[in-house]
Steps between C-alpha positions, in 0.01 A plus 500: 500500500392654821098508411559144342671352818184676700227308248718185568508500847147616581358226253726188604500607909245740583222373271432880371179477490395822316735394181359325207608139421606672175731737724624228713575240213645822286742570829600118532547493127777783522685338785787290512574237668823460720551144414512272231203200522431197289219238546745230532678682803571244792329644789404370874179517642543708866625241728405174369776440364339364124679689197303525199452754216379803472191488263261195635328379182119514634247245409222675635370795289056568559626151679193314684274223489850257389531713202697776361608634212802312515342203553293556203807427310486116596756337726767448152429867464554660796783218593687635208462887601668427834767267315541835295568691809704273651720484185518936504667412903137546703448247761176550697219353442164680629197247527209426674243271530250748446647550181518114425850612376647170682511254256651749284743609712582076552551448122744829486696334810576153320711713258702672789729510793279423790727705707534774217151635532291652789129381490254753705150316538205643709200368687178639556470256810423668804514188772746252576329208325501673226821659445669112610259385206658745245798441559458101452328596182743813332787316550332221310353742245892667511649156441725616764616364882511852604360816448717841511298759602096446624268803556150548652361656165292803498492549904268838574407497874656735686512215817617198261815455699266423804226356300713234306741356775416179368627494174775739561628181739472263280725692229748564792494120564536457098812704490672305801432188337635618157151525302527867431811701570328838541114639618313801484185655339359713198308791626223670323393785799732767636384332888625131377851639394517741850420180668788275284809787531403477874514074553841361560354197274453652168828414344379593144236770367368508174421862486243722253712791376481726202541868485128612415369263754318303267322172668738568809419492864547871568679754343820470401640735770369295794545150326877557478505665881365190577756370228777624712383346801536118349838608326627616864420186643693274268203388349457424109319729301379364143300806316214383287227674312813743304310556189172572676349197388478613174455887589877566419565287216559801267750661788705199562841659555388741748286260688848248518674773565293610800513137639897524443520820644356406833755346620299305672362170297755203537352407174141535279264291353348575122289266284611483166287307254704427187895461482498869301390686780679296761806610275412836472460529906833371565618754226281780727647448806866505318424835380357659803 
């Protein structure tokens, strides 16, 4: 138990570089976890005050160009996997307009509890025109008056806190006037997520975290120092990229029970595709 609780703790908080993934997803496979998790758990993200569920159901996977594999499944499609979801308790809804998940996302909504759900949308608008544009047009696109949680999507430069005042102020403005409730950024470099844990206006972080640092921003060692930075602050951290993007899809359990583990991620975001693997997710993260 000794060596095991070594191999645990070097791969989920000193990044142990010199082990194998197979030695670091064999340790977190022996493990066990303190606490008992489901997907449908109500959680709140850091300080904002917005309770939601564990497992986001992503809309996004190899998402670009308004397309995604979700979105491949047509709006009735993918309208009736989040329906699904919603039904088995989860109640966040991860879109984006790069995606073009919104007019999915608007047909699940006219089958639910406005106030039940959480809906995260992101903009790849870097100015203030163009961030006040987007959110004229998603919450059109959303069907909704307001939108829950807005993000700067896929934010790398280490300065973007300096660079993108702009837009940063009109989200701030959005939130006073009830048009989002929360703001904050995606980050895809290790400098862009230094440079959110540090600013007092990153109230949400959609984070890159998997424990082989697959398509992450660092390592996993210094992504979750940096991890423990945002958590200290009272800021909400939402863990996505948990299978790997595909690279753990045959190690599942250990990569959700990494993410669990952590203690750190308010909740996660995973793209299922079909209601059979969204099932057998939930069922995952019940086990681990």
């Amino acid at each position: 138990m000794r060596r095991r609780e070594f191999l645990i703790r070097s791969a989920t908080a000193a990044g142990a570089a010199w082990l194998s993934s197979k030695t670091i997803l064999q340790a977190i496979a022996a493990q066990t976890l303190a606490t008992k998790f489901s997907a449908s758990d109500t959680v709140t993200l850091g300080n904002t005050g917005i309770k939601t569920s564990r497992l986001a159901m992503g809309t996004g996977t190899v998402g670009s160009g308004h397309h995604s594999h979700q979105t491949a499944l047509g709006i009735k499609g993918l309208s009736d996997l989040l329906l699904n979801g919603y039904d088995h308790g989860l109640r966040f809804f991860d879109a984006a307009d790069s995606y073009g998940s919104h007019p999915h996302v608007a047909e699940a909504l006219k089958h639910v509890q406005r106030d039940k759900v959480t809906v995260l949308t992101k903009t790849w608008a870097r100015d203030a025109a163009g961030v006040r544009a987007d959110l004229d047009r998603f919450r059109r696109e959303l069907g909704t008056d307001h939108i829950d949680i807005c993000l700067m999507h896929c934010v790398t430069e280490g300065n973007w806190t300096d660079r993108f005042k702009g837009a940063m102020e009109v989200l701030s403005e959005a939130k006073q006037k009830g048009i989002i409730r929360a703001h904050g950024c995606s980050c895809h470099s290790i400098e862009a997520l230094r440079a959110a844990a540090r600013s007092p206006w990153v109230e949400v972080d959609l984070a890159r975290i998997n424990p082989v640092g697959a398509y992450m921003d660092a390592d996993p060692a210094t992504v979750v120092s940096v991890l423990k930075e945002m958590k200290a602050a009272g800021k909400a951290v939402v863990g996505m990229k948990i299978l790997g993007q595909g690279q753990l899809r045959n190690r599942q359990d250990e990569a959700i029970k990494y993410a669990l583990s952590l203690g750190l991620l308010d909740a996660f975001t995973i793209g299922a595709e079909s209601k059979s693997e969204q099932e057998d997710l939930i069922r995952r993260i019940a086990v681990a």
